[in-house]
Wavefront OBJ file of the C-alpha trace (Angstrom):
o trace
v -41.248 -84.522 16.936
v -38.200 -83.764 18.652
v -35.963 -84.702 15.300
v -38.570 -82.318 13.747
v -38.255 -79.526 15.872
v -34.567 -79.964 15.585
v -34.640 -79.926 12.090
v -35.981 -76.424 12.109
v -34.189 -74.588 14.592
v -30.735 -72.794 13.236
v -27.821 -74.810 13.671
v -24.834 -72.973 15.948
v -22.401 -71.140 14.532
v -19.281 -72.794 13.746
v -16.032 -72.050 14.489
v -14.893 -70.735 11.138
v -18.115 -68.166 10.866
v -17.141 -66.780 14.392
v -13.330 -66.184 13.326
v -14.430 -64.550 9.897
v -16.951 -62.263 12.348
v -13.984 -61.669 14.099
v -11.686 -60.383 11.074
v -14.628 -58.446 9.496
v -14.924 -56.473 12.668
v -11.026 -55.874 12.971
v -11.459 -54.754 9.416
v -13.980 -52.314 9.789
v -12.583 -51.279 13.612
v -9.444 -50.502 11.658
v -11.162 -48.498 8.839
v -13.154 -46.456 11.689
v -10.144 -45.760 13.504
v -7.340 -44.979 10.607
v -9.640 -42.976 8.223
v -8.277 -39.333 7.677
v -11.870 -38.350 8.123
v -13.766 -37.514 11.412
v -16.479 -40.409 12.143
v -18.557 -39.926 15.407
v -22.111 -41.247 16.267
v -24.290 -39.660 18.558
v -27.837 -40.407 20.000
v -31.197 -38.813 19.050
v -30.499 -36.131 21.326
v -26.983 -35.402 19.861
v -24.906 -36.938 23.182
v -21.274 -38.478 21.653
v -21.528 -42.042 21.767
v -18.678 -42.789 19.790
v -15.663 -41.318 17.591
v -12.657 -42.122 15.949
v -8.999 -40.679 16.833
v -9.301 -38.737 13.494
v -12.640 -36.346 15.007
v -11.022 -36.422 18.898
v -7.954 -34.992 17.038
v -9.962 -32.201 15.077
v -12.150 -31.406 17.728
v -9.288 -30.986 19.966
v -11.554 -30.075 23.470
v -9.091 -30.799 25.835
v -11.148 -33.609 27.529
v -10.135 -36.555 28.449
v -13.149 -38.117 27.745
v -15.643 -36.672 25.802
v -18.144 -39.456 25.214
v -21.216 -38.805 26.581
v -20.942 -35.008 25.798
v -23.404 -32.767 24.130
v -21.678 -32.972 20.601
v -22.465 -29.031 19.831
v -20.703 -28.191 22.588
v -17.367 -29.969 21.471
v -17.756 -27.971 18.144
v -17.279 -24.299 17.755
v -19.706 -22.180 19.250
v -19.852 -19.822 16.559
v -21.806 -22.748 14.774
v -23.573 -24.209 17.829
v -27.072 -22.998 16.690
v -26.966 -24.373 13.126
v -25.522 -27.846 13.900
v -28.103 -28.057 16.684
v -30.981 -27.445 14.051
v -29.311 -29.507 11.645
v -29.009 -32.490 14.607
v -32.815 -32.095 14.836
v -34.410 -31.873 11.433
v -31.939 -35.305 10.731
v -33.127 -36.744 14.198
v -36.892 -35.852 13.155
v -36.130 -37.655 9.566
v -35.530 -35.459 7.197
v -32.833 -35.974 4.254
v -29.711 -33.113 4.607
v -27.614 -33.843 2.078
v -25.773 -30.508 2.076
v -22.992 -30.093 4.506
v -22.099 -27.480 6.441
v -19.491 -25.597 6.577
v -17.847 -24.872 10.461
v -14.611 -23.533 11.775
v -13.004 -26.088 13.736
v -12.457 -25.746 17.803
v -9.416 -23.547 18.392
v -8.488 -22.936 15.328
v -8.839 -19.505 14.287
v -8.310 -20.365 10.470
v -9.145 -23.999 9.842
v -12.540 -24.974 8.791
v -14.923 -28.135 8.094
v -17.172 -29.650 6.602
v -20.060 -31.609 8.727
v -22.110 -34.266 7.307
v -25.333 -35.277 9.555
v -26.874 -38.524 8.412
v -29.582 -41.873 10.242
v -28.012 -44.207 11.518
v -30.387 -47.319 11.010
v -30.641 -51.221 12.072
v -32.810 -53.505 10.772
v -35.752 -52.455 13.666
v -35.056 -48.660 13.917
v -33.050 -45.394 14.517
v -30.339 -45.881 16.867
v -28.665 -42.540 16.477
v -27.134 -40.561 13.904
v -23.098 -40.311 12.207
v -21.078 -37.359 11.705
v -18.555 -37.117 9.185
v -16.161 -34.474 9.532
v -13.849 -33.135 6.784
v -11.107 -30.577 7.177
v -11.063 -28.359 4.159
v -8.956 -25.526 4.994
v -6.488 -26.531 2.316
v -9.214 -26.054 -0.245
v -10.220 -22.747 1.334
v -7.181 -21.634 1.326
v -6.802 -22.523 -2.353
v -9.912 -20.818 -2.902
v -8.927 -17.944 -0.920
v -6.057 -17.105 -2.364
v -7.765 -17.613 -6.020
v -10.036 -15.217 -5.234
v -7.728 -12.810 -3.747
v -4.895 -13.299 -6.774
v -7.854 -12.865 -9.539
v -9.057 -9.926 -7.459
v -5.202 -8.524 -7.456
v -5.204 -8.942 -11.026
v -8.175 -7.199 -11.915
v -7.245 -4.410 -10.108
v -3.259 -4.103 -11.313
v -4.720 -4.226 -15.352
v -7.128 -1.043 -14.014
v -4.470 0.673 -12.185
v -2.086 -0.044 -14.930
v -4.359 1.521 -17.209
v -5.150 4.409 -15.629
v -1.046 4.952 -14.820
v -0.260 4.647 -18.028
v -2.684 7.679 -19.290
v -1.613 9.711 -16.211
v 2.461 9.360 -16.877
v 1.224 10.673 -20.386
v -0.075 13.311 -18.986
v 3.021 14.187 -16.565
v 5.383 13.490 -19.097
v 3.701 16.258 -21.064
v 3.147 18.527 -17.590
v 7.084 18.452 -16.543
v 8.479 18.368 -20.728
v 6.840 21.970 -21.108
v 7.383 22.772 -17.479
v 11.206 22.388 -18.359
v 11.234 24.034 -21.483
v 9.267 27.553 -20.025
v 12.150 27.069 -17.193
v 14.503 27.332 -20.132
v 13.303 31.337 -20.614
v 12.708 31.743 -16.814
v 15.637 31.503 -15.138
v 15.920 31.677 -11.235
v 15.313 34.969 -10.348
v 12.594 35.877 -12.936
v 9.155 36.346 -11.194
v 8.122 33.151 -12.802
v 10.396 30.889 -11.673
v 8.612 29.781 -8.134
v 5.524 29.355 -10.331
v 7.306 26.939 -12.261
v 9.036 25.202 -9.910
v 5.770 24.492 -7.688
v 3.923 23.425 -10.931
v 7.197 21.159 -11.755
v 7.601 20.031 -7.951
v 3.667 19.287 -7.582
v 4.146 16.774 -11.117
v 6.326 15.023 -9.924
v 4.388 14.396 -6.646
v 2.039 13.159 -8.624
v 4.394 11.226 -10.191
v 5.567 9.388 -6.889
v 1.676 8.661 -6.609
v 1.515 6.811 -10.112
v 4.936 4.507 -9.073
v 3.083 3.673 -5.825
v -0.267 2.746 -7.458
v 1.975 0.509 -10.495
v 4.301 -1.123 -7.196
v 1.215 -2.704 -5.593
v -0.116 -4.020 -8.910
v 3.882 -5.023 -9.617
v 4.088 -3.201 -12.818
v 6.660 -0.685 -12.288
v 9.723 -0.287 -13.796
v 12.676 -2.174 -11.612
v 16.579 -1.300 -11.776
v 17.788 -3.977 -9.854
v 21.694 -4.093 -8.724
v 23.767 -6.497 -6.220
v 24.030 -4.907 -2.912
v 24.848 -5.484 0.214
v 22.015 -5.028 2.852
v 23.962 -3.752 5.778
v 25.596 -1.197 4.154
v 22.354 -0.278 2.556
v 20.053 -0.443 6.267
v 23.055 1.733 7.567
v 23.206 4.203 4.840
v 18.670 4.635 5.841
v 19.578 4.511 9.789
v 19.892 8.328 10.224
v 16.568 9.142 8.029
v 14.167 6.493 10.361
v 15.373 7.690 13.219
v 14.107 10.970 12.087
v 11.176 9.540 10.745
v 10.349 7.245 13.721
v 10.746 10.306 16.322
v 12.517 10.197 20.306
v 10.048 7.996 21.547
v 11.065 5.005 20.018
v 14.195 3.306 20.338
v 15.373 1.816 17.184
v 17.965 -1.104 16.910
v 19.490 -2.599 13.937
v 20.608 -5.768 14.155
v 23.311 -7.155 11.342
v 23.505 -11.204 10.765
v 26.731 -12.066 10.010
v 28.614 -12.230 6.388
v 25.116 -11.541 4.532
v 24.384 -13.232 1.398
v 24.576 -10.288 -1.615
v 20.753 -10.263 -2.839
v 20.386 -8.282 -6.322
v 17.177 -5.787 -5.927
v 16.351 -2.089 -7.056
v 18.091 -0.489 -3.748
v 15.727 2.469 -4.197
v 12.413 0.524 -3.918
v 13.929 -1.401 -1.067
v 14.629 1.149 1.045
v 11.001 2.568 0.144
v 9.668 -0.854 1.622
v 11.415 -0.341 4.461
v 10.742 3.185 5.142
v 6.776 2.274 4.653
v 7.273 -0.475 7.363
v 8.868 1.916 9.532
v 5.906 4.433 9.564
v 3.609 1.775 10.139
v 5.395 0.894 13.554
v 5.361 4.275 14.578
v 1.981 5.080 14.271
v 1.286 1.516 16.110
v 3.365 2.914 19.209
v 2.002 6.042 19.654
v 3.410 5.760 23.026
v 6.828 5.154 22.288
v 8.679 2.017 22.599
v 11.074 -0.027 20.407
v 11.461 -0.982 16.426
v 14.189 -3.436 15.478
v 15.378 -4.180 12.104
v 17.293 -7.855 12.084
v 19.192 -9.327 8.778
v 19.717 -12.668 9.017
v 20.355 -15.768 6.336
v 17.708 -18.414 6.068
v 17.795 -21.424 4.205
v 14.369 -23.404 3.937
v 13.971 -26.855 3.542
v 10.482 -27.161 3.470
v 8.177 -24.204 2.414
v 6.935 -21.848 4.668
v 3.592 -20.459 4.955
v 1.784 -17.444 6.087
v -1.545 -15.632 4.960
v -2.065 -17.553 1.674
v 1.533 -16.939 0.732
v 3.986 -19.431 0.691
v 7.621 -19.397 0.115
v 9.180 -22.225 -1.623
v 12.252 -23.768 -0.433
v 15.610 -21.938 -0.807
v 18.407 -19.372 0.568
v 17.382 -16.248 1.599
v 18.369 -13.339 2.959
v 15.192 -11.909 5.881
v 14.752 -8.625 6.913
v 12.826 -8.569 9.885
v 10.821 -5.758 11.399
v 9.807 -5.553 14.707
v 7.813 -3.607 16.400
v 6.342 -3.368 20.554
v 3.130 -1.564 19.112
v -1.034 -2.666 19.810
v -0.506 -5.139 17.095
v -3.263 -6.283 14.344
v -6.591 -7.616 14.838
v -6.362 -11.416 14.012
v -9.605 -10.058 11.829
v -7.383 -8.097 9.575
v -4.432 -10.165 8.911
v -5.587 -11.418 5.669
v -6.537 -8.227 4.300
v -3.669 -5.808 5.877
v -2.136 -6.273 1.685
v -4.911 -5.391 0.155
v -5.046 -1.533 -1.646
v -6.470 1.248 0.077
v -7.273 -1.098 3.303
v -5.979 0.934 5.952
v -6.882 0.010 10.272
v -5.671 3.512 11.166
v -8.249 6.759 11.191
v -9.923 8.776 8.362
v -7.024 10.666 7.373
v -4.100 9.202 8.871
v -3.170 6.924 6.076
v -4.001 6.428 2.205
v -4.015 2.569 2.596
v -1.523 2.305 -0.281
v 1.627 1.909 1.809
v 1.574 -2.198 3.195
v 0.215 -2.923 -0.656
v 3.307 -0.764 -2.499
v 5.756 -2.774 -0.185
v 3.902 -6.072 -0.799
v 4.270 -5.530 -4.757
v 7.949 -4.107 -4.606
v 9.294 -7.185 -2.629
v 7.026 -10.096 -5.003
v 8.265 -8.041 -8.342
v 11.762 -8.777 -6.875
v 10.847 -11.884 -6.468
v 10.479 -12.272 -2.758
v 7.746 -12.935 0.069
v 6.346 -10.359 2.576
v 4.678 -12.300 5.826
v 3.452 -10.820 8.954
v 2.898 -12.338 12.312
v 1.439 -9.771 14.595
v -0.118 -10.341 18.398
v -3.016 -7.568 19.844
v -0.961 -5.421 22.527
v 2.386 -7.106 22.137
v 3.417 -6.048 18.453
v 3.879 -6.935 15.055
v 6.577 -8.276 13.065
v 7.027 -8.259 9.535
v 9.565 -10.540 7.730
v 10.956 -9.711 4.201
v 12.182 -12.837 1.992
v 14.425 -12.113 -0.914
v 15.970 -14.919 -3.272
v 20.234 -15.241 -2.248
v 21.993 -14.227 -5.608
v 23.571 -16.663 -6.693
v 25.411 -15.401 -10.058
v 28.899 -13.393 -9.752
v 29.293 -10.498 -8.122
v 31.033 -8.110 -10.638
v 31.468 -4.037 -10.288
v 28.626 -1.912 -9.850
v 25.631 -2.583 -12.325
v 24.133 0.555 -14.572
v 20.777 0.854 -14.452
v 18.880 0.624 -17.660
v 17.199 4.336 -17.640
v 17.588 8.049 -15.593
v 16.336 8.538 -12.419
v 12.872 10.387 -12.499
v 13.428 12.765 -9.896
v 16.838 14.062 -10.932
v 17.183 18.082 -11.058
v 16.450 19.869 -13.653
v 19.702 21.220 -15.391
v 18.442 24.481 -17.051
v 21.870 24.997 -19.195
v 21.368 24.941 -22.541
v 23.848 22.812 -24.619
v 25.487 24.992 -27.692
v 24.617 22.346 -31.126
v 28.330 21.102 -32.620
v 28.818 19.606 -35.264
v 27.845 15.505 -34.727
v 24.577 16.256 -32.658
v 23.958 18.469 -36.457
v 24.354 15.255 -38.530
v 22.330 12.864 -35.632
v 18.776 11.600 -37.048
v 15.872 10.960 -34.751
v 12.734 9.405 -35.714
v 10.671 10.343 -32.659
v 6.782 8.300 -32.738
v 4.285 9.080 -30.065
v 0.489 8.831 -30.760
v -0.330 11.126 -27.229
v 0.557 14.631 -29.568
v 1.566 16.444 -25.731
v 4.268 14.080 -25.120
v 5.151 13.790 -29.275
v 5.502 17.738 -29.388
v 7.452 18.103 -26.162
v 9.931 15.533 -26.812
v 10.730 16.638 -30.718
v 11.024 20.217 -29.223
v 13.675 19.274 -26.504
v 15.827 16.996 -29.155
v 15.698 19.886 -31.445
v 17.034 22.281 -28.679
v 19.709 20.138 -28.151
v 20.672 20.101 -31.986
v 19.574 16.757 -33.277
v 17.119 16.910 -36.763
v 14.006 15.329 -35.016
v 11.619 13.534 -37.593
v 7.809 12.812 -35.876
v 5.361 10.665 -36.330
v 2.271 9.945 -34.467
v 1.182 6.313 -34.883
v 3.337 3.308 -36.110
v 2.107 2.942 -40.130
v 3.223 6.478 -40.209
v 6.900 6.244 -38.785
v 7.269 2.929 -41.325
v 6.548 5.460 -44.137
v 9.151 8.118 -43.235
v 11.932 4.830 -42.093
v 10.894 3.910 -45.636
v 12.099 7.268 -46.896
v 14.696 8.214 -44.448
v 16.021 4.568 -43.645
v 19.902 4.977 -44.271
v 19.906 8.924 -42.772
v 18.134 7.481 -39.097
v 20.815 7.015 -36.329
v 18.031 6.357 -33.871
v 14.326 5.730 -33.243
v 12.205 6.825 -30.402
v 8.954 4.814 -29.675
v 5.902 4.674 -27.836
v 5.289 1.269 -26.763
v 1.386 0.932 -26.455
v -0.209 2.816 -29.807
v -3.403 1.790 -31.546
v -3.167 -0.414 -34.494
v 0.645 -0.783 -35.032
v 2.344 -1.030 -31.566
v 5.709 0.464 -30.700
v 7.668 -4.053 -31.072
v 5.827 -4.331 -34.003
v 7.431 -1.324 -35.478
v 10.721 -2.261 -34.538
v 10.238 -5.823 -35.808
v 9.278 -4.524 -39.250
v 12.075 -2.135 -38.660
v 14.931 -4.528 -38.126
v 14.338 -5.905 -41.464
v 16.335 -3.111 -43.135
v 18.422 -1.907 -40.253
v 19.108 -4.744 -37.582
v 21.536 -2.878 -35.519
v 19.179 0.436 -35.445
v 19.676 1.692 -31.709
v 16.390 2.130 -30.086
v 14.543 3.771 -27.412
v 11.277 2.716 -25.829
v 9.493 5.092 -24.203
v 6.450 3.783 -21.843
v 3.949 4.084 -18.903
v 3.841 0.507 -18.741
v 6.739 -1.164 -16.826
v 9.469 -2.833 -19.453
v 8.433 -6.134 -18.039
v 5.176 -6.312 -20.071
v 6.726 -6.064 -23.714
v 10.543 -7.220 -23.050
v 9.344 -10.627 -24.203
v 8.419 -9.459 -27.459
v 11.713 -8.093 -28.276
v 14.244 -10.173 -29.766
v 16.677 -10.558 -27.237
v 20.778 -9.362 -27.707
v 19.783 -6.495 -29.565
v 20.724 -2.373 -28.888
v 17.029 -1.447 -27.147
v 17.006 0.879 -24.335
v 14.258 1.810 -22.323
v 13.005 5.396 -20.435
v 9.922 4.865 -18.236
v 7.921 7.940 -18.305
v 7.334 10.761 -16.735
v 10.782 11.718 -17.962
v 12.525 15.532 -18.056
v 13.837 17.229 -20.637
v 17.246 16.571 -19.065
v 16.646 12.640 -18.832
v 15.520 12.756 -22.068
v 18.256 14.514 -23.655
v 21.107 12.201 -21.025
v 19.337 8.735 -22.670
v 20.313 9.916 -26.084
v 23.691 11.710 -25.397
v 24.090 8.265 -24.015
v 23.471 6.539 -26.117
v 24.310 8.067 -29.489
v 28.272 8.841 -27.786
v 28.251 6.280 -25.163
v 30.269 6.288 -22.231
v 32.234 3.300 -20.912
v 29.899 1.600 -19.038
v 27.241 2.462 -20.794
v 23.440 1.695 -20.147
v 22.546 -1.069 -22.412
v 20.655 -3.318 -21.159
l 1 2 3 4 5 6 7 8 9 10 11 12 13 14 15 16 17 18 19 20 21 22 23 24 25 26 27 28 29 30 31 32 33 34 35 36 37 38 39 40 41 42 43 44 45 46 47 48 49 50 51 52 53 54 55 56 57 58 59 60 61 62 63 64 65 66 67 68 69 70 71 72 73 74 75 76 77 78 79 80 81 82 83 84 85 86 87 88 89 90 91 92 93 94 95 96 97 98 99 100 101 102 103 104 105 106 107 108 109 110 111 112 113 114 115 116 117 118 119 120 121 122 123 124 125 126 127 128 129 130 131 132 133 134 135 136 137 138 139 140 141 142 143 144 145 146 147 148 149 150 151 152 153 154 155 156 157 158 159 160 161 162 163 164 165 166 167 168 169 170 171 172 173 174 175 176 177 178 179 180 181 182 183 184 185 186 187 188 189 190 191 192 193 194 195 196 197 198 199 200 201 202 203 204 205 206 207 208 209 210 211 212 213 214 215 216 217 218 219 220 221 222 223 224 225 226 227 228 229 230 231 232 233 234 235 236 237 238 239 240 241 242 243 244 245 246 247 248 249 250 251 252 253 254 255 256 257 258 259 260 261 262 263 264 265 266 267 268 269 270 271 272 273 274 275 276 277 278 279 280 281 282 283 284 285 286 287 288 289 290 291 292 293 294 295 296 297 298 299 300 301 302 303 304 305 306 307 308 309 310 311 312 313 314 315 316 317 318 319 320 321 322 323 324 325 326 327 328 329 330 331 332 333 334 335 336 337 338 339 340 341 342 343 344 345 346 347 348 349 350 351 352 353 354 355 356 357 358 359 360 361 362 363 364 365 366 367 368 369 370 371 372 373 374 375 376 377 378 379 380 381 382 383 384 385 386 387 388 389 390 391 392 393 394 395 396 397 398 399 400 401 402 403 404 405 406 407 408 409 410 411 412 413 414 415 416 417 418 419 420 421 422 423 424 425 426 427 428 429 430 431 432 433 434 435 436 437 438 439 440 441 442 443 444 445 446 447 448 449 450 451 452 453 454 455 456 457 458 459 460 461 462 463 464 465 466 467 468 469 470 471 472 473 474 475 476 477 478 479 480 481 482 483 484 485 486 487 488 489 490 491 492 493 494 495 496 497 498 499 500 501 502 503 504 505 506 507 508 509 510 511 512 513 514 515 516 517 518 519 520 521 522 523 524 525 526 527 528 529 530 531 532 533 534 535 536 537 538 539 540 541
């Protein structure tokens, strides 16, 4: 009986089973405590029994020990009441599969994902486990998706809607110049004018704001030199900024030379400016700071991140209330505005946002409620040579108007323009203005049509004038077909659209010059003086 009994009871475990017990649990003791992902296990009544460093480190409670704690309290308590019902319905035995999705403890931007699952022996439920995965990487991604698609969408609208509009300016301020050719100053018409001329090109300023947010207008970049340019500006912000606020410019030392369009710089600047006054309506103190920065590692801020590199930072401080942590990530966005009805069209943070990326550059901002807000500009070092002062590649579009007529002589009689514009406005002004000037203008209003008359007219053309965007044949396709008889035909495009979008479809080295629109009568007729007798430096591009 005994050798019987004996014979059925388990034998002991031997020495090798207990040291392979102890290496599996090592094993798994290392996987629980060196997984990137949270692991915690709590009771029935969702007390912390256990955790790994990984969810201590992401919970971050500033405890000592917080075993034994409610585990809904360790979490953020914007999302106490769902993991608490979540806890339950898993406690009571019910299969959640779905995560949710929680913002981690103090950490205003980083979020999770929480996975509630039985945890089971062979008799019953001892508990539950929590996974925890940090996501805000992905969100971020996602984020910034969504916000870059959004972006998009609303730049092709906006670009759309420019272009029409600069039609329609282009045709306002063309026959706006040509009745101030009749009414001189001094007629009784000549204020009229001038306010109907002066009010265009308001509206004009409007359209390059709406294209610099959606980055589609038309850049003249040049090296500079950003002290001399802040100092040439320092007189105008103090005006701008008023008496109450102290402003201090700060100049790093032997600045890099950056190559940007000065003009849109300065109106990023200015914009910046305006929005630290109105945050200090107190008074107090804005400081502008140049400094060189070279980046190792990329930097990142709101979504944006700016690859490693030398650059040149403008930095813009102010002493003002700040920004609501609430609004950082949309303080780019069009037509978002935190200031009163009224006080601000919402388009001036998103025009300086699309200047400075156009150029190539990053705009971050790092702001603190009741202390103030600092926003740091990031453009690219230029690192080509740094020859004599660059021409830009069309007229400025709110020059004067010169109302002196020119007297025809004798080469502008023997000049050939082939002038094609589909908008008839723009088509009529234009050919008018050339002809005042003395050149024989020949028009046509859609691309099939100007081929016919180059066909006919090929070796008496000395130039051709084109509309970029025109239904059916488009203003490069022209000149493609063009080039075919006449490769060296000088050419002018003339757009609403920035040069950007169709400067890849142009074969590059050849004579093309390009005139954004609105344009005067005067920049009209200086692009083709230009570039029919050109000067020394010239302006091709």
């Amino acid at each position: 009986m005994i050798l019987a009994a004996g014979a059925m009871s388990s034998p002991p475990p031997s020495i090798c089973d207990q040291t392979q017990d102890c290496l599996l649990e090592r094993r798994y003791r290392r996987f629980f405590e060196e997984t990137p992902i949270g692991i915690a296990l709590v009771n029935n009544d969702g007390i912390l029994k256990e955790c790994n460093p990984t969810f201590k480190n992401m919970i971050e409670s500033g405890r000592d020990n917080v075993l034994g704690q409610p585990v809904d309290l360790l979490l953020h308590p914007d999302n106490r009441h769902e993991i608490l019902h979540r806890l339950k319905s898993v406690a009571a035995g019910e299969n959640a599969s779905t995560p949710l999705w929680i913002r981690l403890p103090n950490h205003q931007e980083q979020v999770g994902q929480l996975f509630v699952c039985q945890f089971e022996t062979e008799a019953k439920t001892n508990g539950m486990i929590l996974h925890l995965v940090d996501m805000t990487e992905q969100k971020r991604l996602e984020t910034k998706t969504a916000q870059s698609q959004k972006m998009q969408a609303i730049g092709q609208l906006t670009g759309g809607i420019a272009h029409d509009f600069n039609n329609l300016l282009t045709a306002m301020i063309g026959f706006c110049d040509l009745l101030l050719l009749r009414h001189k100053p001094g007629d009784v018409s000549f204020p009229d004018l001038m306010q109907i001329k002066q009010n265009a090109n308001r509206a004009a300023s409007l359209i390059r704001q709406l294209l610099a947010f959606s980055r589609q207008q038309t850049m003249q970049p040049k090296i500079i030199n950003l002290s001399e340019v802040l100092s040439e500006i320092t007189t105008l912000l103090r005006r701008l900024i008023g008496e109450n606020i102290d402003l201090k410019m700060i100049h790093g030392q032997n600045p890099w030379p950056i190559k940007v369009d000065q003009g849109q710089l300065e109106q990023v600047i200015i914009n910046l400016a305006v929005n630290a006054r109105d945050a200090m309506p107190n008074g107090g103190c804005l400081t502008v700071t140049t400094r060189r920065l070279s980046l190792s590692a990329p930097i990142l801020r709101q979504n944006e991140e700016a690859p490693p590199g030398d650059y040149v930072a403008i930095d813009v401080r102010d002493t003002g209330v700040g920004i609501p942590p609430e609004n950082l990530s949309r303080i780019f966005e069009p037509f978002f505005s935190t200031k009163e009805a009224g006080l601000g069209t919402g388009l001036g943070l998103s025009t300086a946002y699309g200047i400075i990326h156009q150029t190539g550059g990053f705009l971050f901002v790092d702001s603190t409620p009741n202390q103030g807000t600092c926003f740091s500009i990031l453009l690219p070092r230029y690192q080509g040579p740094v020859l004599a002062p660059e021409i830009t590649n069309s007229c400025d579009n709110t020059a004067t108007f010169d109302s002196r007529e020119r007297t025809p002589n004798d080469s502008r009689d023997t000049t050939t323009i082939l002038l094609v514009e589909d908008e008839d406005a723009v088509r009529i002004f234009s050919a008018r203005a050339l002809r005042n000037k003395g050149y024989r203008v020949l028009e046509a209003k859609n691309g099939e049509a100007a081929l016919a008359t180059f066909q006919a007219e090929k070796s008496q053309i000395d130039l051709l004038i084109t509309d970029v965007v025109m239904p059916q044949m488009d203003g490069p396709t022209l000149i493609r077909h063009v080039r075919k008889y006449r490769p060296t035909l000088k050419v002018i495009f003339i757009s609403g659209y920035a040069e950007d979008r169709f400067r890849d479809q142009i074969d590059s080295g050849l004579p093309i010059y390009f005139l954004p629109k609105p344009f005067s009568l005067k920049q009209l007729a200086a692009q083709v003086q230009e570039i029919i007798h050109p000067s020394e430096e010239g302006l091709h591009l």
